[in-house]
MARSEMAR-861691 format. One record per residue (C-alpha): z, y, x negated; residue number from 1. Coordinates in nm, 4 decimals. Layout:
BEGIN
         Z         Y         X  seq
         Z         Y         X  NUM
...
end
This chain:
BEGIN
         Z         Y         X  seq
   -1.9530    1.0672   -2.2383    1
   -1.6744    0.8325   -2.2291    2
   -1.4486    0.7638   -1.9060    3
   -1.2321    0.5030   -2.1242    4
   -0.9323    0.7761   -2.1372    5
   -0.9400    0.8629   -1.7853    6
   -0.9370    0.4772   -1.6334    7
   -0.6982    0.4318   -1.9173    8
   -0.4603    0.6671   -1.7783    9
   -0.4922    0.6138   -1.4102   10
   -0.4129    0.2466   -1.4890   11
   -0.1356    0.3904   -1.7089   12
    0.0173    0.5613   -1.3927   13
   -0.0253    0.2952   -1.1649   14
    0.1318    0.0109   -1.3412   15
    0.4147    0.2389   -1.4150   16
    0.4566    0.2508   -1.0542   17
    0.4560   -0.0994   -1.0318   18
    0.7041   -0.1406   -1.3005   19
    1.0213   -0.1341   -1.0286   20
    1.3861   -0.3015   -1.0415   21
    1.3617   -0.6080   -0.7622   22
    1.5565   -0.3639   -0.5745   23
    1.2062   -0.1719   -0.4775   24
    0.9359   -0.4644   -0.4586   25
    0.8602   -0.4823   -0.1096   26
    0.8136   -0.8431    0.0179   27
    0.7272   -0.9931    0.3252   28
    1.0320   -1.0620    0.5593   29
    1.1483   -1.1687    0.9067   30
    1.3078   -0.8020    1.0018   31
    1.0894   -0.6267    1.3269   32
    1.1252   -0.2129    1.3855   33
    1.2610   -0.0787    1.7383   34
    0.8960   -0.1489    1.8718   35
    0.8357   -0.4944    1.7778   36
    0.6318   -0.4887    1.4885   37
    0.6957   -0.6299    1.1808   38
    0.8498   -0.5169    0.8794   39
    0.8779   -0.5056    0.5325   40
    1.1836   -0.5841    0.3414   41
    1.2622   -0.5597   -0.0535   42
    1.4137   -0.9065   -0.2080   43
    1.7557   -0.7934   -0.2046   44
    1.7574   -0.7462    0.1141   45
    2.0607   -0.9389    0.2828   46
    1.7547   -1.0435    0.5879   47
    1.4671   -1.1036    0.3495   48
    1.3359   -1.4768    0.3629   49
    1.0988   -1.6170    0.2038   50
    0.6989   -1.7212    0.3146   51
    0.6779   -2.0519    0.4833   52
    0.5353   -2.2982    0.2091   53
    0.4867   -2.6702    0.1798   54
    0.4431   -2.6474   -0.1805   55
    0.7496   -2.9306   -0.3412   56
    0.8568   -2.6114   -0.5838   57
    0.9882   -2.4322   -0.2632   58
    1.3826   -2.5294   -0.3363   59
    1.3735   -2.3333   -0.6623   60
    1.3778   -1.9690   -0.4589   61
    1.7261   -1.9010   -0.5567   62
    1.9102   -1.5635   -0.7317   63
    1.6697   -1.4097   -0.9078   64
    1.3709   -1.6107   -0.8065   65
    1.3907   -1.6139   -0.4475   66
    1.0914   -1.4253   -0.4187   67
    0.9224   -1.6649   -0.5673   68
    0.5151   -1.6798   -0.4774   69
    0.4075   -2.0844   -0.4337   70
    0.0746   -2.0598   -0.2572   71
   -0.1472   -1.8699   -0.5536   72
   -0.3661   -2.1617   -0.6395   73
   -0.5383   -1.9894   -0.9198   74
   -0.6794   -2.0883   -1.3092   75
   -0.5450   -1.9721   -1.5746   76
   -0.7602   -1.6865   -1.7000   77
   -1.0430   -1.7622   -1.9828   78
   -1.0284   -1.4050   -2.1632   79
   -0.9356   -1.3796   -2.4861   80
   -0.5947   -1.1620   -2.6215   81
   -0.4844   -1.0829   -3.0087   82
   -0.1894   -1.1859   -3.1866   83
   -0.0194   -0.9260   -3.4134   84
   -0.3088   -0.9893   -3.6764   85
   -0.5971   -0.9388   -3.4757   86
   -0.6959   -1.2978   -3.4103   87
   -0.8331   -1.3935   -3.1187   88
   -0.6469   -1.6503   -2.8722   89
   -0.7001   -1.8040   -2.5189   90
   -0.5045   -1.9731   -2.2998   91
   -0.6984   -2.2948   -2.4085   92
   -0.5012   -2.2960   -2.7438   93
   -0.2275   -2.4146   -2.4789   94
   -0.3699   -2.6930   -2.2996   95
   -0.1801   -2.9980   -2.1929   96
    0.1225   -2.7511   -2.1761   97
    0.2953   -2.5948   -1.8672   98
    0.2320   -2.2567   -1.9413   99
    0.4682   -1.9809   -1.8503  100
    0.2459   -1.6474   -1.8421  101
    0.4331   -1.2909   -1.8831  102
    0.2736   -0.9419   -1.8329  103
    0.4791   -0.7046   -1.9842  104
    0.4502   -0.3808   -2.1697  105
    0.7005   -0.1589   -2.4101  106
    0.7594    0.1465   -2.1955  107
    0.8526   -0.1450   -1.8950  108
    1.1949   -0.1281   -1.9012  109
    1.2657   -0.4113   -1.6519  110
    0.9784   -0.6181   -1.8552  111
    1.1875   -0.5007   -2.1756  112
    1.5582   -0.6064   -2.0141  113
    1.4095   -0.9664   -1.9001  114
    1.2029   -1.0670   -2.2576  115
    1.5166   -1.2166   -2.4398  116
    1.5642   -1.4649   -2.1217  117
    1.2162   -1.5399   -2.1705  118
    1.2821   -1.6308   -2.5268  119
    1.5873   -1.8285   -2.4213  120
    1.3567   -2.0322   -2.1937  121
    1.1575   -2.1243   -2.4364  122
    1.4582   -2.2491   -2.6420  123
    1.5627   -2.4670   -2.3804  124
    1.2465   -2.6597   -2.3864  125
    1.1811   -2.6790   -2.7424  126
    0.9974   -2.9845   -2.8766  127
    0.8820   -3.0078   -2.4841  128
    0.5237   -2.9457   -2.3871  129
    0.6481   -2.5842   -2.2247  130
    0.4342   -2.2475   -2.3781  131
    0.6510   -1.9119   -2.2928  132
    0.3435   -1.6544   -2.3527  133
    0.4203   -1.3387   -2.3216  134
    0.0918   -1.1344   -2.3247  135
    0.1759   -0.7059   -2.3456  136
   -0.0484   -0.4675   -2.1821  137
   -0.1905   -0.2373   -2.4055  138
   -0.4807    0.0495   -2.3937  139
   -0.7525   -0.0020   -2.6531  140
   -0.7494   -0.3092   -2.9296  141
   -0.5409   -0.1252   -3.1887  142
   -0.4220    0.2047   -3.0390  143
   -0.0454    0.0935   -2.9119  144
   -0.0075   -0.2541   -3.0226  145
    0.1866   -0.1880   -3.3485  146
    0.4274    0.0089   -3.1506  147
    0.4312   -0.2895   -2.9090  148
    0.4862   -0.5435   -3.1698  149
    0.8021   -0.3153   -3.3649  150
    0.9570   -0.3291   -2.9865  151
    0.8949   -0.7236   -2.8994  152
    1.0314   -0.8167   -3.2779  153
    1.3527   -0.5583   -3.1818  154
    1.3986   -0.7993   -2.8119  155
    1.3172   -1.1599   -2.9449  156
    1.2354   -1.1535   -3.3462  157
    1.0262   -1.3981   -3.3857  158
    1.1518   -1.6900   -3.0964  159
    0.8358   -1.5701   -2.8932  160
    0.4670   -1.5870   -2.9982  161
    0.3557   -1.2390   -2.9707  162
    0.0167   -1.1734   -2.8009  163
   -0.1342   -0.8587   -2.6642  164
   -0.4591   -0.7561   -2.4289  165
   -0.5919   -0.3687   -2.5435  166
   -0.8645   -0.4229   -2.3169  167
   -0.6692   -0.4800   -1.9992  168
   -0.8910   -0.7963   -1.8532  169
   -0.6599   -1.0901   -1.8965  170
   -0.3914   -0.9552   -1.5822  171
   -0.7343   -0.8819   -1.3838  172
   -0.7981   -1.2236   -1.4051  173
   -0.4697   -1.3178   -1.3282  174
   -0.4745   -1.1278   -1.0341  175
   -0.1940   -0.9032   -1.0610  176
   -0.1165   -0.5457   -1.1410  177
    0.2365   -0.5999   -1.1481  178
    0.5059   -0.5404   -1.4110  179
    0.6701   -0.7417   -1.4907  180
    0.5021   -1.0142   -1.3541  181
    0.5345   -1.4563   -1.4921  182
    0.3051   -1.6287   -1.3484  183
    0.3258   -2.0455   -1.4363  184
    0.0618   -2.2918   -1.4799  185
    0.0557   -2.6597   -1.4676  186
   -0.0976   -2.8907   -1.7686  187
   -0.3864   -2.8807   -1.6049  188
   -0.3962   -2.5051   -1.5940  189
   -0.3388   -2.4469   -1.2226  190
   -0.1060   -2.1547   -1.1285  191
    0.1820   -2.3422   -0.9150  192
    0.3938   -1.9982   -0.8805  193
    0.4264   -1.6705   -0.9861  194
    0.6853   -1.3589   -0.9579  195
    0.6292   -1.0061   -0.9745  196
    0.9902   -0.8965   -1.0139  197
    1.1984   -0.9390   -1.3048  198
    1.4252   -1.2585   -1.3653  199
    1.6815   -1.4326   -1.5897  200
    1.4810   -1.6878   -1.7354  201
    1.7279   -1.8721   -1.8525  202
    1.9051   -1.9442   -1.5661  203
    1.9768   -2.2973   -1.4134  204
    1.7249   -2.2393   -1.1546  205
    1.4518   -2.0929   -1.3820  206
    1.4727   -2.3834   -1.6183  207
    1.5102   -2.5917   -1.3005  208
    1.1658   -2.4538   -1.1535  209
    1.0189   -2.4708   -1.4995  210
    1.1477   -2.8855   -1.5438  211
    0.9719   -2.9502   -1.2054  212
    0.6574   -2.8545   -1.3285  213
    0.6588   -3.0205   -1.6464  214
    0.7399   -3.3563   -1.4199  215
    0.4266   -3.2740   -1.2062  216
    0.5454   -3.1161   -0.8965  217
    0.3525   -2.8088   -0.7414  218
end
């Protein structure tokens, strides 16, 4: 007997919950109740601030990245994804690159609204050693990814490689069950921030954030 259906749809359920406008991602903040005690607050939150950090990325928490995560120091995940063919891919295909990692799946509609700024990204480092990889969730190898692939070709054509992960490991790596979630990695394939709200990406301070890494800082 097979349990692949039932995991497959309690995952299902549970990213969809975390699939939430900025608006409803809690995030740590300053803010205490009547008795003291801390509390949380969402992002747009007129009192929410930041985590202390020391890492030299810290200045780029502004509009739509101000929540911002700088103190994940983890690799870039080994597992291998598909492209629309079938062919197999890693991460390593992108070495020497900073590598700019988004989770995302078609029935996300905040991962849907934020994919063309993600493509727009990309545009603005072209012929730069910059990788926008957008990697989609999917359940089994084959089962949703041509639906997946018809949406991502109706948001970006073809300005964005597109990749996808039926067997739902690469993210567990990653260490997120967020959507959406971008997670960036250095050249040397060191995660120097991640966000697990959506964004413009092709904002001054997203391209910003995205320069600084490609000059080294973390």
């Amino acid at each position: 007997m097979s349990f692949r259906p039932a995991i497959s749809a309690a995952l299902l359920a549970l990213f969809a919950v975390a699939c939430q406008p900025a608006a409803e991602t809690p995030a740590p903040g300053p803010a205490a109740d009547a008795a003291g005690q801390p509390v949380l607050l969402s992002c747009s939150h007129k009192d929410y601030q930041p985590p202390a950090t020391t890492s030299a990325l810290a200045g780029h928490r502004a509009g739509s990245l101000k929540c911002l995560d700088l103190d994940v120091e983890i690799a870039a995940p080994t597992s291998a994804f598909v492209d629309e063919t079938g062919a197999s891919h890693s991460f390593a295909d992108f070495k020497g690159k900073v590598l700019v990692y988004n989770i995302w799946a078609e029935w996300c509609g905040p991962c849907v609204k934020e994919m063309p700024s993600l493509a727009r990204l990309q545009k603005a480092f072209e012929g730069k050693d910059v990788a926008v990889v957008p990697v989609a969730y999917g359940f089994g190898k084959d089962v949703t990814r041509e639906s997946t692939l018809t949406k991502f070709r109706e948001l970006v054509g073809t300005d964005l490689p597109f990749f996808f992960d039926g067997e739902l490991i690469l993210q567990s790596e990653a260490q997120t069950g967020a959507l959406p979630a971008t997670l960036i990695y250095d050249k040397d394939g060191q995660e120097v921030a991640r966000l697990t709200v959506p964004a413009e990406w092709d904002t001054p301070e997203a391209i910003a954030l995205v320069q600084a890494v490609l000059d080294g800082k973390r």
